[in-house]
C-alpha positions in Angstrom: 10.0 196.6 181.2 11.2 197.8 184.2 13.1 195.1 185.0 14.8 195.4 181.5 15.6 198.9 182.3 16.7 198.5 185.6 19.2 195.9 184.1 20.5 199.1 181.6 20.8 201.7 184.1 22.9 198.7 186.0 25.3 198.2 182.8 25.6 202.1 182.1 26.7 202.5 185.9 29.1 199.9 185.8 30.5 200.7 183.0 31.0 205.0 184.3 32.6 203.4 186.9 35.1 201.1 185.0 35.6 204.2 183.4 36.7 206.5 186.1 39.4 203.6 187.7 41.0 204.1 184.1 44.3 207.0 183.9 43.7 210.2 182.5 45.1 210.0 179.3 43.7 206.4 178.5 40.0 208.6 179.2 41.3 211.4 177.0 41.7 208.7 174.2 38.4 207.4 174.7 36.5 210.5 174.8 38.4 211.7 171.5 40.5 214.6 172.9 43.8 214.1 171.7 45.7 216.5 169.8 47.6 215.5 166.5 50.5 216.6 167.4 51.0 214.0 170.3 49.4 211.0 168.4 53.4 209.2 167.9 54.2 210.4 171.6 51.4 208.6 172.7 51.4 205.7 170.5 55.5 204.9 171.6 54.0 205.1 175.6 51.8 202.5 174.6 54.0 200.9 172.8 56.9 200.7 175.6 53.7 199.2 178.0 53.0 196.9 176.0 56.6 195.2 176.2 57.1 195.8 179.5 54.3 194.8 181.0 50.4 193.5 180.1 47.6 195.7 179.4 45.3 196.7 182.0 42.5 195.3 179.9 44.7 191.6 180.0 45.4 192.3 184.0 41.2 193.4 184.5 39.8 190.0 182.3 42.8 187.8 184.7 41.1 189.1 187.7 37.4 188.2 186.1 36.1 191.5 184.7 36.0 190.3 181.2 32.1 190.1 180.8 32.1 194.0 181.1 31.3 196.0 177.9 33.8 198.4 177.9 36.5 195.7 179.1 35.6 193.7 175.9 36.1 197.4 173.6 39.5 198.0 175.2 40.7 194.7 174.1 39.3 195.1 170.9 41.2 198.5 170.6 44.2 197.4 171.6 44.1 194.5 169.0 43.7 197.0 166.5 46.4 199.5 167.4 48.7 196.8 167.7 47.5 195.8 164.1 47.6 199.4 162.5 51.1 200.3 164.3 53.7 201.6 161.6 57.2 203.4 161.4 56.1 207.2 160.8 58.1 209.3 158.3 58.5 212.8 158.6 58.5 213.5 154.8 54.9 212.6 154.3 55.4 210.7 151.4 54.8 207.1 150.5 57.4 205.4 152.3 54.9 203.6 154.2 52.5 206.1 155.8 49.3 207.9 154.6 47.7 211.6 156.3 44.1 211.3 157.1 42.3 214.2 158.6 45.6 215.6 159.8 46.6 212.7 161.8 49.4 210.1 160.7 48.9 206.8 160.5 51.6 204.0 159.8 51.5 200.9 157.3 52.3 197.7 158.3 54.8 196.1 156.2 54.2 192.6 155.3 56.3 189.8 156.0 58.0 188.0 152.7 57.8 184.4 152.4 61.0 182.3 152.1 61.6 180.4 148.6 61.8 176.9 148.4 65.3 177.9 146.4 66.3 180.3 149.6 65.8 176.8 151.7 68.0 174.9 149.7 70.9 177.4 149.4 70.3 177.8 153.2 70.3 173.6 153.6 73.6 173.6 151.7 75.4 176.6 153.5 74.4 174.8 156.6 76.2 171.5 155.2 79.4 173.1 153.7 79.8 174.5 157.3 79.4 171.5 158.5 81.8 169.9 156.4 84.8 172.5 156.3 84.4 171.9 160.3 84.7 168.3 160.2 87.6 168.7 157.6 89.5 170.9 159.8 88.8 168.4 163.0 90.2 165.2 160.6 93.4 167.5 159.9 93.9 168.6 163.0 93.7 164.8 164.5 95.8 163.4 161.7 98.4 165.8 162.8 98.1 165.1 166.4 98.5 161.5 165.7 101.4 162.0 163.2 103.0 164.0 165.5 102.1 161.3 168.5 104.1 158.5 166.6 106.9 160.7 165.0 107.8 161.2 168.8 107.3 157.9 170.0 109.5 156.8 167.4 112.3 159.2 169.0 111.5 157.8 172.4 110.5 161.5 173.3 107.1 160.8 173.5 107.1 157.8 175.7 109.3 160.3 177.8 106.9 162.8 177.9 104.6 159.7 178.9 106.2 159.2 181.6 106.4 162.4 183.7 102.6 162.7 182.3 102.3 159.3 184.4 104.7 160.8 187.2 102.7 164.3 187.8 99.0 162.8 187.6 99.3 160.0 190.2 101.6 162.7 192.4 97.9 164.2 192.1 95.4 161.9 192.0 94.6 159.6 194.8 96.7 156.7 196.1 95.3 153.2 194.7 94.8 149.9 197.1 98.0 147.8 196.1 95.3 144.8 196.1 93.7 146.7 193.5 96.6 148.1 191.4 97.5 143.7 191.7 93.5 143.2 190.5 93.6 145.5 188.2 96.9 144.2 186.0 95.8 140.5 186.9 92.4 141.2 185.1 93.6 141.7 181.9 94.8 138.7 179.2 98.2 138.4 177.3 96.1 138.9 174.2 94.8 142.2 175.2 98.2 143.3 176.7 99.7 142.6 173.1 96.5 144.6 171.2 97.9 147.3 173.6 101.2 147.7 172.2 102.4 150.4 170.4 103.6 149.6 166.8 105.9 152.2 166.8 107.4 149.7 170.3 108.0 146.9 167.5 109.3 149.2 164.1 112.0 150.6 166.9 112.9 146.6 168.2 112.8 146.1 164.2 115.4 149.0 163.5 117.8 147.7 166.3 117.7 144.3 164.9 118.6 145.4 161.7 121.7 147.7 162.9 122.6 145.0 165.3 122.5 142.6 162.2 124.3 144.7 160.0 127.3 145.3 162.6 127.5 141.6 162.8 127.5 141.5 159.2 129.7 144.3 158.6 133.0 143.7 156.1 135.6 141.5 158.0 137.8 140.3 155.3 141.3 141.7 154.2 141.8 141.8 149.9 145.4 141.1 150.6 146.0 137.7 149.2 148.1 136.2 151.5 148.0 131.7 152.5 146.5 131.0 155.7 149.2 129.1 157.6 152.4 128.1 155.8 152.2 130.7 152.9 152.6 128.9 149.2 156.4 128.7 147.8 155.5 129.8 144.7 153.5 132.8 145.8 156.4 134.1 147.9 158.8 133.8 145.1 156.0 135.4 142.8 156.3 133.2 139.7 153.6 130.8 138.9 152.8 126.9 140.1 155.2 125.0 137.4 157.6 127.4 136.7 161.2 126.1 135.7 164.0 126.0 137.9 165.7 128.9 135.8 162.7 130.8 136.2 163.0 130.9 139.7 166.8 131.5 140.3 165.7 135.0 138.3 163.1 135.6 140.5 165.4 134.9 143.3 167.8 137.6 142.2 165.6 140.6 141.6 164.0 139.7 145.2 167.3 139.4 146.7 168.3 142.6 145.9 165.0 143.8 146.9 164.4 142.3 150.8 168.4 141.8 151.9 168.8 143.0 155.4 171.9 144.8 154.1 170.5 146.6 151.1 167.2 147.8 153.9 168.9 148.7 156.7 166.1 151.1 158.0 163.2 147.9 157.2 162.1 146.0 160.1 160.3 143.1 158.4 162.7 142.4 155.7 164.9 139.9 157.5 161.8 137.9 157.8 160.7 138.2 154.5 164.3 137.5 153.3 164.3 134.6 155.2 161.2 133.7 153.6 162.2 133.9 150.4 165.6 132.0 151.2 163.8 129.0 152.2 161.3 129.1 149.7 164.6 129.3 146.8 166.2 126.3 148.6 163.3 123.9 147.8 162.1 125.1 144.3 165.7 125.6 143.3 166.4 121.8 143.8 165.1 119.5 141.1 164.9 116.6 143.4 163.4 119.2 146.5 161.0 120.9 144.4 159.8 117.4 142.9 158.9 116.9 146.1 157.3 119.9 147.6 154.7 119.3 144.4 153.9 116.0 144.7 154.1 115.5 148.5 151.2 113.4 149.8 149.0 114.0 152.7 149.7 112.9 156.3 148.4 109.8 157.5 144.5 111.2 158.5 144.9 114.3 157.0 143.7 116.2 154.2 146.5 118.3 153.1 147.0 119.7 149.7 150.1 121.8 149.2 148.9 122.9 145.8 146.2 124.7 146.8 144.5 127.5 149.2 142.7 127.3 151.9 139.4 129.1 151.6 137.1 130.6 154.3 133.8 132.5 154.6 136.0 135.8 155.2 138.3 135.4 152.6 136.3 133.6 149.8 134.9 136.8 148.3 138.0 138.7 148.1 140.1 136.0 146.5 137.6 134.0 144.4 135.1 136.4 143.5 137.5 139.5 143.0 140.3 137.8 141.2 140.8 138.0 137.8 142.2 134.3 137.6 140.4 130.6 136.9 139.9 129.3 140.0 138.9 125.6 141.1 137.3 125.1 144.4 137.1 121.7 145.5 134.5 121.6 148.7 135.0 118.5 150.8 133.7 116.9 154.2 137.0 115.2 156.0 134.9 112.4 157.5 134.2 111.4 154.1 136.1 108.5 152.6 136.0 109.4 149.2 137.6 112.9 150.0 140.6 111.1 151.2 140.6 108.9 147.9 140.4 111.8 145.9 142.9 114.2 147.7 146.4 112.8 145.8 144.3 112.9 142.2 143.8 116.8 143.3 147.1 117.3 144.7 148.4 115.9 141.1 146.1 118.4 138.8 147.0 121.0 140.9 150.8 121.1 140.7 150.8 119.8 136.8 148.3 122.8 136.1 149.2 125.1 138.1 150.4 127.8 135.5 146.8 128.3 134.1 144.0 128.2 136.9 144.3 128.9 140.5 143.2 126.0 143.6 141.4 126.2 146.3 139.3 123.9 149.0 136.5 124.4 151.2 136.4 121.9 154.3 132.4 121.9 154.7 132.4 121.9 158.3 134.2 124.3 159.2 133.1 127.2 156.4 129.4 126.4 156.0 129.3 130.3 155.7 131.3 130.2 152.6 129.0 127.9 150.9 126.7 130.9 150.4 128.6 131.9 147.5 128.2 129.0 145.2 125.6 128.7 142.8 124.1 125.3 144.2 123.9 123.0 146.7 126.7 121.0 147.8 125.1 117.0 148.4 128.4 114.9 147.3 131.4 115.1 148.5 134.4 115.9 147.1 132.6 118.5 144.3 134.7 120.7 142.5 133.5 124.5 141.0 135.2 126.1 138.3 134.7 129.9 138.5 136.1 132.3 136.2 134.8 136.0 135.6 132.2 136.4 132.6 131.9 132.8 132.1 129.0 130.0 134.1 130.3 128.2 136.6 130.6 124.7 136.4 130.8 121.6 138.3 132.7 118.2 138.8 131.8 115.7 140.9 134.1 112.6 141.0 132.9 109.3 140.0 135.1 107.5 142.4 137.4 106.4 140.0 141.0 106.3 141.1 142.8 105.2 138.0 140.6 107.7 135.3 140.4 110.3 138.4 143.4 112.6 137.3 142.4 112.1 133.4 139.1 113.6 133.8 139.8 116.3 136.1 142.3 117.3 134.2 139.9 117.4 131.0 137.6 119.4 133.3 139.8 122.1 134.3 141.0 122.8 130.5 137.6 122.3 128.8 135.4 125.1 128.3 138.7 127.1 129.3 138.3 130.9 128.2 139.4 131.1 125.0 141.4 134.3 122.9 139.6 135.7 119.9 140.8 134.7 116.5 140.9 137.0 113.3 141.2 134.9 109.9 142.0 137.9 108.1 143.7 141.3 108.1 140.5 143.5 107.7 138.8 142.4 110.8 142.4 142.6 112.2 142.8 146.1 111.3 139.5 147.1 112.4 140.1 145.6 116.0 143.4 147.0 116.4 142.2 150.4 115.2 139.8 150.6 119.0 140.6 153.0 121.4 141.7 150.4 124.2 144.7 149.2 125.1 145.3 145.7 122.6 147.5 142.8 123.2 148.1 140.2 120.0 149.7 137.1 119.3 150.7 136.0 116.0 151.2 132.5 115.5 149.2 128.5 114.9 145.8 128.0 116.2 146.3 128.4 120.0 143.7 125.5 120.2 145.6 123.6 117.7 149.1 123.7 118.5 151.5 121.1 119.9 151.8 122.0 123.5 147.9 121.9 124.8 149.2 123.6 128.4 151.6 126.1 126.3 148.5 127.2 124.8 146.5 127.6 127.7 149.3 129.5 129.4 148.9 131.8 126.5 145.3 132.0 127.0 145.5 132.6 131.0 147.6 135.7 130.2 145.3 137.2 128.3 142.3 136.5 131.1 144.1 137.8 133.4 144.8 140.8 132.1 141.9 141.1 130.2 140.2 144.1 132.5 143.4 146.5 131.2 144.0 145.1 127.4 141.6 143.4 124.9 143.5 140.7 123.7 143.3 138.1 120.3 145.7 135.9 118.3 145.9 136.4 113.9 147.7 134.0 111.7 150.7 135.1 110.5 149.8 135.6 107.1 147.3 138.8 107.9 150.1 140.3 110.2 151.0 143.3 108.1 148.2 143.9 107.1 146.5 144.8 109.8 149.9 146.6 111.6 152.3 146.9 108.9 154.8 145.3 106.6 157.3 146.2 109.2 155.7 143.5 111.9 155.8 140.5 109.2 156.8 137.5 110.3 159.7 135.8 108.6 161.3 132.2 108.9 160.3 129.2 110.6 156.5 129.1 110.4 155.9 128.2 113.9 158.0 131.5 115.0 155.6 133.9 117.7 155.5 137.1 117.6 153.6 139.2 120.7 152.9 142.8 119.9 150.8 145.5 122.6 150.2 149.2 122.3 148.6 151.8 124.9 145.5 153.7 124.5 144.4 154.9 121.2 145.7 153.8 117.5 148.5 155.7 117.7 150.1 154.9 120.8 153.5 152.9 120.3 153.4 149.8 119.6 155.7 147.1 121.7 156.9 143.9 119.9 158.8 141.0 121.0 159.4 137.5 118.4 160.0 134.3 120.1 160.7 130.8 119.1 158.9 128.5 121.0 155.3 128.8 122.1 156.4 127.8 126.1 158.1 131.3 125.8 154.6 133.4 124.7 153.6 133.9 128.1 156.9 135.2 129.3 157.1 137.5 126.3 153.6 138.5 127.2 154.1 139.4 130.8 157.1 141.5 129.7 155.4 143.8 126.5 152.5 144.3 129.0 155.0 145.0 131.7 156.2 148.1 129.4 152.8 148.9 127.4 151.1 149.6 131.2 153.9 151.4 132.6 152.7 154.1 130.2 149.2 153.9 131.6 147.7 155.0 134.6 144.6 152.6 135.5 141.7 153.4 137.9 143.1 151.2 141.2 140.6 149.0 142.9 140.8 146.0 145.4 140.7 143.6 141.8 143.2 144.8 140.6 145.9 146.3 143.4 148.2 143.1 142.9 148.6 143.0 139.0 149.5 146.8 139.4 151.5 147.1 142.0 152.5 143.7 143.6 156.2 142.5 143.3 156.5 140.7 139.7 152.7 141.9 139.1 153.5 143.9 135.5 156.3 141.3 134.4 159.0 143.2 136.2 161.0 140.5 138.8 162.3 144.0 140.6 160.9 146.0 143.8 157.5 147.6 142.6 156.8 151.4 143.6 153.6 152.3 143.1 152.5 156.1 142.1 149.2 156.5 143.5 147.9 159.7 141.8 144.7 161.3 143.5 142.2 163.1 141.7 143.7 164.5 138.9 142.2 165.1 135.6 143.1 163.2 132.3 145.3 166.0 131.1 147.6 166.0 134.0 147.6 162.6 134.5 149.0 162.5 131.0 151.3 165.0 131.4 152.5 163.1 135.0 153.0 160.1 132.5 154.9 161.5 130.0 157.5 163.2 132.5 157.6 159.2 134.5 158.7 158.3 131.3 161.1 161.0 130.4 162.7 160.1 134.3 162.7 156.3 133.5 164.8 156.3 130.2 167.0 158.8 131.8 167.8 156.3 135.1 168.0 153.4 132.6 170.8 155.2 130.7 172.9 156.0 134.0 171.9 152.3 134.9 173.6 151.7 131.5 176.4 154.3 131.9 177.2 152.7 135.2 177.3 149.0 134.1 179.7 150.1 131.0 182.1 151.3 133.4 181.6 148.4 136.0 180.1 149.8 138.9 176.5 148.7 138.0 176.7 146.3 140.4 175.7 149.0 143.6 172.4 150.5 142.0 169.3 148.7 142.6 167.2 148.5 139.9 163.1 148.8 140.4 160.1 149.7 138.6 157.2 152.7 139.1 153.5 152.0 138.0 151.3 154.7 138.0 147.5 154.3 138.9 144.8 156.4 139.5 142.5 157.0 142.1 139.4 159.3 143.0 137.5 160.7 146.1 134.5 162.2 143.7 131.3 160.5 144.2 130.6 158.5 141.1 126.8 157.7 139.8 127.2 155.6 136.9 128.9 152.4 137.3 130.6 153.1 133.5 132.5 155.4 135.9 135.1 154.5 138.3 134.1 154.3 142.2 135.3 156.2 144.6 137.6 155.2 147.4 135.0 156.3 150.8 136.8 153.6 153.1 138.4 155.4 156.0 141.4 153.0 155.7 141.9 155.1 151.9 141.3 158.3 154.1 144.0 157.0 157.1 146.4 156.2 154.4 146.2 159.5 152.3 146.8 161.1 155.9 150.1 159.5 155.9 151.1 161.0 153.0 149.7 164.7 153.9 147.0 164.3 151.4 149.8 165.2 148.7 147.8 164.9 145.0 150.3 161.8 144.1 152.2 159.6 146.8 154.1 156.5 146.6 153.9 152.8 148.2 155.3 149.9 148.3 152.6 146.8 149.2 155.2 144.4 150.4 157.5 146.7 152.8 154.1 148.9 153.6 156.1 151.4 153.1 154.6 155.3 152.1 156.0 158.4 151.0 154.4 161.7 149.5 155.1 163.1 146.2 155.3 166.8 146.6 157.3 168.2 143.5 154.8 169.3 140.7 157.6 167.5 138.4 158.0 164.0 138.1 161.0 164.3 135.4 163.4 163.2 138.0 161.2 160.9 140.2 163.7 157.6 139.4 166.1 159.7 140.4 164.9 161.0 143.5 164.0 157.3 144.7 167.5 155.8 143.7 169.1 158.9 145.5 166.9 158.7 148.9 165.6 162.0 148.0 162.3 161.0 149.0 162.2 159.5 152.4 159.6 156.4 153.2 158.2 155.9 156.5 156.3 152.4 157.3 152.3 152.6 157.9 151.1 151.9 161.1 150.0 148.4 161.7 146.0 149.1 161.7 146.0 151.2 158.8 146.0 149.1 155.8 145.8 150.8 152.1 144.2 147.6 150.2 141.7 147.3 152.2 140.7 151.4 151.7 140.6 150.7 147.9 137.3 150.9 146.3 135.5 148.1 145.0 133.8 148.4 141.7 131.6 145.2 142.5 130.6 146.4 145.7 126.3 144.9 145.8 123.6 147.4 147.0 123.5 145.1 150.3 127.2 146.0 151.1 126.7 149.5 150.5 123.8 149.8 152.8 125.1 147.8 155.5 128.1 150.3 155.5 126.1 153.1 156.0 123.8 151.5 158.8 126.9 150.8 160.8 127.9 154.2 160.9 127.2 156.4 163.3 126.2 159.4 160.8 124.0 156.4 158.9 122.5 154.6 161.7 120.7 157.5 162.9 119.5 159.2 159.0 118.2 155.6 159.0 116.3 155.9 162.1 115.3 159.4 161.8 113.4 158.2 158.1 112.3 155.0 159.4 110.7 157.4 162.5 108.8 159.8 159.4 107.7 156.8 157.6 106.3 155.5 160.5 104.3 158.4 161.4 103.1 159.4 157.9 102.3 155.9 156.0 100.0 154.9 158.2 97.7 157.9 156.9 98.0 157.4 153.4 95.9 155.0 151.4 97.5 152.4 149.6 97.7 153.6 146.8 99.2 156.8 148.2 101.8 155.2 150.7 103.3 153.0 147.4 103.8 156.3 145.4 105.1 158.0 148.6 107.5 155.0 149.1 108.8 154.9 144.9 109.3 158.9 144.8 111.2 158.6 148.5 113.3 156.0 147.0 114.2 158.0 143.4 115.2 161.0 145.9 117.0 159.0 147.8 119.1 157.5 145.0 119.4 160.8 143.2 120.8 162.3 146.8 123.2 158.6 147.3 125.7 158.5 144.5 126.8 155.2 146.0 123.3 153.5 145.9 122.5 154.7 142.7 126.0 152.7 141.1 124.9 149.7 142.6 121.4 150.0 141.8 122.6 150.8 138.2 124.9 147.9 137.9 121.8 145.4 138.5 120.2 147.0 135.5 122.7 146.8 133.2 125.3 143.7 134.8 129.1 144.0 133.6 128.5 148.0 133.7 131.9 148.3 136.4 134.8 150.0 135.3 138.5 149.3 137.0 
C-alpha cells in the first residue's frame, strides 16, 4: 500500500507541475473561470493557434511527455473543441447555434455528398472544355497553314523564308563546312523530293500553262488571201469557171475602182491595179485562160493552180469559218501516187470550180493542220469534203487514172447540200410568211434539170448565203399562190424566176425572171445584192467578205462598208431607211448625169451596212461581242464615232459623224468625208468577233493577258491553300459553285460553255 500511494502522490505532483508550465489563460480554462462574455474571443485565439502553429499538447507528446494524465486530457480537449467549433450568430436564433447556461455554442454544419448526377454533369463540362479547346486549336492551325500556302503561292512566303533563314544563322553559331557538306550529303533524292513544297510544283504547273498558252496563242489572219502567187480568179472576184464576158464586167467595175488616176491619194493601188491587169490579160483570152486552168505540174512538182494552199495557221480561218464546200486533198510529195493523182485534181478543180472551194495539205510540212480533221490520215492522196452543218466525208483514190476524174467528180457533187423543195402553195405560204429574210427559186426540179453543174451553182448560192437568208425552190404552178398572182410565171415552162424579200412578211419583195437556168445564180447574187443592202447584219470574221468584200453582195463596184456600233434596233432602222432614201437619190443624179452624157466622170460604188457590238453577250442566240484590241485600235481611228466607214481592199477608214445619213452617197461621191489609210499593224478583220470561238480559245486569251494571267494565278494560289482542307466531298462542291460564279461573272465563258450544250446555238 505504501508503495501504491507513493506512486499517487508521484502522479498528482507531476501532474501540479505540468500544470503550472501551462499560460495563464489555458489554467483559467481548466479550472472553469472564464466569463461568458469572452468565450468567442477566446475560442478565435485558439483558433488562429491552431493554424499557425501546433498545440502545445502536439509539441509536449513530440518531446515524449505523452504518458502524462493531464497531457492525454488536453489532447482530448482540444479534439473536442475542434469538433464542437461553429460560426456564432448574434441573433440567437436557429441559424446554427444553441444557448446553454448562458454560454454560446456553435453547430457544425455537415458536409453534403456529391450526386452521382453532379459527377456526370461535372465529367461532361470537363469534356466540352476540352473539346471547344481543341476546336479552337484545329481552327487556329488550319488557318495558319492556309495562310502558310496562300503565301507561298505568292512567293511572299518563301521570301519571308528567307530573311527568317538570313537573321537566325546571323545568330546562331557558325557550322563546320565539313559538316554543313555531311549534313546535305546524308540525305537521299527520295527524301529531298518528300521535302518539296506542293505549292513549288502548282506554281511550275501555272507557268507551264501560261507559257503554253502564249505559244498557243491566235496567230492566224481571217483575211483570205493565196499564199504565194494569189489565184486569178480571186483577184478579179468572180468564181473558178466564169465566162469570158463575165470577167471583162468584172474588169470594168474594178478598173474604175483601183486606177492610179481615179486614186490619186492611194498608195497601193498601182499594185493592185497591176494585179488585176495581169490577171484580165490571161482569163480574158480564150486560148490564155484554157491554159492557166488546165496547166500541169512542173516536172517534180506538185503544183495545183486550182487550188489553195493550206497551213496549220490559216486552216481554221478559211476552212472551218467559211461558208463555202470545200475539198481538202492532204498528200505526202514523196508519194508516187500523189503525183499520179495531181492532174485528175487539177482537172475537177477548174471544171468545178463554181460550186465548192479546193484546197491541199502537203503532210510534211502542216502536220499541225491535221489536227483539225476528223480522222487519221494513213493513204495518201485522201481527200475531205467539209461543208458547214453537214458530216464530213472522205475519198481516197483507188489509183485509177482513166476512172480517177469520173469518180472524184461524183464525189464532190454527191451528197451536195441540197435547197428545200415545196410541192404546193400552202407549205409555200407558210415558209414565206417567217420572219427571216427568204430567197426562192421558181423553176424544174433543181436535181432534175438539164444542166447537173447549173443546178448545183444554184444550190452553192443558196449555201453560201444561207447564214443571212433561208432559201428553197417551188414549182411553178404553186407560185401565186404562196406570193401572189402578180409573181405567176407565164411562157416557156422552163422560164426561172428568183424572188427575195428582207425581214418580216411584209418587207418588199425583189424579183428578177430569167431564161436559162446558167443565169439563176447571177440573178441570185444580184436580188440578194439589193434585198441585204436593206439589212444590217451582226459582222463577224465568217462573214466580213460576203458583206463587205469587192463583188461580195453581187455588186462588181468598190464596196463601202457602214460599220454601225452599238446602236439599238430602232436606230439602226431608222440609219437604214435614210441609206436608202441617200441611195435612190445618187442613183437618179447617176441617171440625170448619164441622160445628159456626162456620166461617164462619176464612179459608181455600193454601201452595206452591218452591225456590230461592244456589250458582253451571255447567250450564244445573241451576237458576240467584238473584245479584240485590233476592233478597239481600229474604232480609235475613227474617234469611236457610233458608225464609221471602210473599205477592206484600200484599208481605208473614215468616221461617220452626221446624225443623218440621208446624204451619205452624196457626201462620199463629193469627198465630203475624207478617208485616211490604217496603219499597217492594225488590222479590222482580225478585231472582228468570232461567233464560233471554243471555250479553249477563250481561256487561252485571257491567260495571255496580263490582267488574266495574274486573276488566274491569284485563284489558282486560293485553291491551293483552301482545297487541301476540305474533304472530298466538300472540295468537289467548292470546285462546281466556284465554277457557276465564275461563269455567271465571264459573259464570254458562259457563250462558249452554252454553245456546247446546245451546238448550232451561234448567231452572225
Amino acid at each position: 500500500m505504501p508503495k501504491v500511494l507513493d506512486k499517487a502522490a508521484q502522479l498528482k505532483k507531476q501532474s501540479a507541475k505540468d500544470r503550472a508550465a501551462l499560460p495563464k489563460d489555458t489554467k483559467q480554462e481548466l479550472s472553469g473561470i472564464k466569463k461568458p462574455e469572452k468565450v468567442e474571443v477566446v475560442k478565435k485565439e485558439e483558433k488562429k493557434m491552431k493554424t499557425a502553429e501546433p498545440s502545445r499538447t502536439a509539441i509536449a507528446m513530440a518531446a515524449g511527455k505523452s504518458n502524462s494524465t493531464f497531457s492525454q486530457f488536453d489532447a482530448d480537449r482540444e479534439e473536442s473543441d475542434s469538433e464542437n467549433e461553429a460560426p456564432q450568430h448574434t441573433n440567437g436564433h436557429s441559424n446554427g447555434t444553441t444557448a446553454t447556461n448562458g454560454n454560446a455554442v456553435e453547430k457544425k454544419e455537415k458536409p453534403t455528398k456529391e450526386t452521382a448526377a453532379d459527377k456526370k454533369k461535372k465529367e461532361k463540362m470537363t469534356k466540352k472544355d476540352e473539346m471547344r479547346m481543341l476546336a479552337e486549336e484545329e481552327k487556329a492551325a488550319r488557318k495558319e497553314r492556309v495562310l502558310g500556302r496562300l503565301l507561298n503561292m505568292l512567293l511572299i512566303g518563301y521570301v519571308l523564308d528567307f530573311f527568317k533563314g538570313q537573321t537566325e544563322t546571323a545568330k546562331g553559331p557558325k557550322q563546320d563546312g565539313k559538316k554543313k557538306k555531311q549534313n546535305v550529303d546524308s540525305g537521299s533524292s527520295t527524301d529531298m523530293l518528300k521535302k518539296v513544297d506542293p505549292s513549288c510544283l502548282m506554281i511550275l504547273a501555272l507557268a507551264v500553262v501560261l507559257f503554253g498558252a502564249r505559244m498557243g496563242q491566235e496567230g492566224y489572219n481571217p483575211d483570205f488571201s493565196m499564199d504565194g502567187e494569189p489565184d486569178y480568179y480571186d483577184v478579179m472576184g468572180v468564181p473558178r469557171g466564169a465566162s469570158v464576158m463575165d470577167i471583162r464586167k468584172a474588169y470594168k467595175g474594178l478598173a474604175l475602182s483601183w486606177h492610179p488616176d481615179k486614186n490619186p491619194d492611194c498608195s497601193s493601188c498601182a499594185e493592185k491595179f497591176g494585179m488585176i491587169s495581169k490577171a484580165y490579160e490571161t482569163l480574158s483570152n480564150v486560148e490564155d485562160k484554157k491554159k492557166y486552168d488546165n496547166k500541169e505540174a512542173r516536172e517534180g512538182a506538185l503544183k495545183a493552180p486550182g487550188s489553195v494552199d493550206l497551213t496549220a495557221e490559216d486552216f481554221e480561218s478559211k476552212v472551218l469559218r467559211s461558208n463555202e464546200v470545200w475539198l481538202i486533198q492532204v498528200y505526202d510529195p514523196s508519194e508516187h501516187a500523189c503525183h499520179s493523182f495531181n492532174p485528175i485534181w487539177t482537172e475537177v478543180t477548174s471544171s468545178h470550180g463554181g460550186i465548192a472551194r479546193f484546197g491541199r495539205l502537203d503532210v510534211t510540212k502542216q502536220r499541225g493542220a491535221l489536227s483539225y480533221l476528223p480522222t487519221r490520215v494513213a493513204i495518201f492522196p485522201t481527200i475531205f469534203k467539209m461543208s458547214r452543218g453537214h458530216e464530213t466525208e472522205t475519198y481516197i483514190w483507188s489509183g485509177n487514172a482513166e476512172a480517177g476524174s469520173t469518180s472524184l467528180a461524183r464525189f464532190v457533187t454527191e451528197s451536195y447540200p441540197d435547197v428545200p423543195r415545196f410541192e404546193n402553195g400552202q407549205d409555200l405560204s407558210t415558209w414565206w410568211a417567217g420572219d427571216r429574210p427568204r430567197v426562192l427559186v421558181a423553176g424544174p426540179a433543181l436535181t432534175k434539170s438539164g444542166s447537173r453543174l447549173g443546178a448545183l451553182q444554184v444550190r452553192h448560192t443558196g449555201y453560201i448565203w444561207s447564214d443571212f437568208f433561208e432559201s428553197a425552190s417551188v414549182d411553178p404552178r404553186f407560185l401565186s399562190e404562196g406570193l401572189g398572182a402578180e409573181h405567176e410565171l407565164t411562157g416557156k415552162k422552163d422560164k426561172w424566176l428568183v424572188a427575195a424579200r428582207g425581214r418580216g412578211s411584209g418587207a418588199p419583195v425583189v424579183t428578177k425572171t430569167v431564161e436559162m437556168l446558167e443565169s439563176v445564180p447571177t440573178a441570185l447574187q444580184e436580188i440578194i445584192g439589193k434585198t441585204l443592202g436593206n439589212l444590217a447584219p451582226f459582222i463577224s470574221v465568217r462573214n466580213h467578205r460576203q458583206l463587205c468584200g469587192a463583188g461580195g453582195v453581187g455588186h462588181s463596184v468598190r464596196t463601202y462598208c457602214l460599220v454601225i456600233v452599238d446602236q439599238t434596233d430602232d436606230r439602226v432602222e431608222q440609219l437604214l431607211k435614210e441609206l436608202q432614201s441617200s441611195r435612190s437619190a445618187y442613183a437618179d443624179e447617176l441617171k440625170e448625169l448619164a441622160d445628159s452624157g456626162e456620166g461617164g466622170t462619176e464612179e459608181p460604188f455600193h454601201i452595206q451596212a452591218a452591225r456590230i457590238s461592244t456589250a458582253s453577250a451571255r447567250w450564244p442566240s445573241q451576237p458576240k461581242k467584238a473584245d479584240h484590241p485590233m476592233f478597239a485600235a481600229t474604232w480609235g481611228e475613227a474617234e469611236y464615232a457610233p458608225a464609221f466607214l471602210i473599205e477592206l481592199e484600200t484599208r481605208r477608214i473614215a468616221a461617220v459623224k452626221s446624225p443623218s445619213l440621208n446624204e451619205l452617197f452624196q457626201n462620199i461621191a463629193y469627198d465630203d468625208i475624207k478617208f485616211k489609210e490604217l496603219e499597217e499593224e492594225i488590222s479590222f478583220t482580225r478585231g472582228l468577233p468570232d461567233p464560233e470561238e471554243s471555250l479553249r480559245d477563250v481561256l487561252r486569251h485571257a491567260l495571255t493577258s496580263t490582267s488574266g494571267g495574274l486573276a488566274a494565278w491569284l485563284l489558282l494560289s486560293v485553291a491551293a491553300a483552301v482545297l487541301p482542307e476540305l474533304s472530298p466531298p466538300g472540295a468537289v462542291a467548292a470546285m462546281c459553285s466556284f465554277t457557276a460564279v465564275l461563269l455567271l461573272l465571264w459573259p464570254a465563258a458562259c457563250r462558249c460553255y452554252l454553245a456546247i450544250l446546245w451546238p448550232g446555238s451561234n448567231v452572225i
